[in-house]
N, C-alpha and C positions, 0 to 999 in steps of 0.2 A: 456523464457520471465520472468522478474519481473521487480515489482515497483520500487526498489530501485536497488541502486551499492553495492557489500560487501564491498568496504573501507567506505561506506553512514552507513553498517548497523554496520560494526568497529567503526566506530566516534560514532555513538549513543547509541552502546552499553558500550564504555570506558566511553564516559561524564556521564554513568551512574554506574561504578563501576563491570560491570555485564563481567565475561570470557564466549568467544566464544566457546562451545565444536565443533570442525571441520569449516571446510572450509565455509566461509562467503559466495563466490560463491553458491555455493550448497546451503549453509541455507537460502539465500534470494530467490531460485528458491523453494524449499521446501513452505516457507512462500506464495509466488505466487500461490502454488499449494493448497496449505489450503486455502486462500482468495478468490480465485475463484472459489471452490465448495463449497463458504457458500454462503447462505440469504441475499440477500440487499433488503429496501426499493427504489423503485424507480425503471427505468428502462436502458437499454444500452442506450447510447447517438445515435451508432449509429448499428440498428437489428444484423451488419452484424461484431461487434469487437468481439476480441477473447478472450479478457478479460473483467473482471464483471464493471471494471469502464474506463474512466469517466461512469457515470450514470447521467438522466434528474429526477427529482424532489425527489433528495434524499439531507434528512439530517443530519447535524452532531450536537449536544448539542442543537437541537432547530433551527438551522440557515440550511436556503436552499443553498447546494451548488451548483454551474454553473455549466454547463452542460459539458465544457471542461474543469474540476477542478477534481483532483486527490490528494485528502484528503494527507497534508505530518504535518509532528512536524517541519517545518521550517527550514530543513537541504536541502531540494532540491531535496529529495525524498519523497517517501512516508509513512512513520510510523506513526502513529497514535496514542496519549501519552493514 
């Protein structure tokens, strides 16, 4: 499982100058895998998902996000600037 696509996390890593070392597939499940054994405020939306978001009364810079909202930088995944 992950948040994002590797061509999602290719695009956002080129728009920002930065080389891939290995396979985008892989790095985006890697990334899934660190993301969901850290700390969030707030809790699952729903007891029974198998990953850490969506989440109910968790924030980002100050602003509550909804409960079926999956924090993304506006490419259609999910990264988080």
């Amino acid at each position: 499982m992950a948040y994002i696509t590797g061509a999602e996390l290719t695009t956002y890593a080129t728009a920002r100058g930065i080389s891939l070392v290995g396979d985008p597939n892989v790095l985006v499940v890697l990334a899934h895998d660190y993301v969901d054994n850290s700390n969030f405020v707030g809790t699952k939306t729903d007891p029974l998902q198998t990953d850490e978001w969506p989440r109910t009364n968790a924030y980002f810079k100050g602003v509550l996000i909804g409960d079926a909202v999956i924090p993304n930088y506006g490419g259609g995944g999910s990264v988080i600037n």
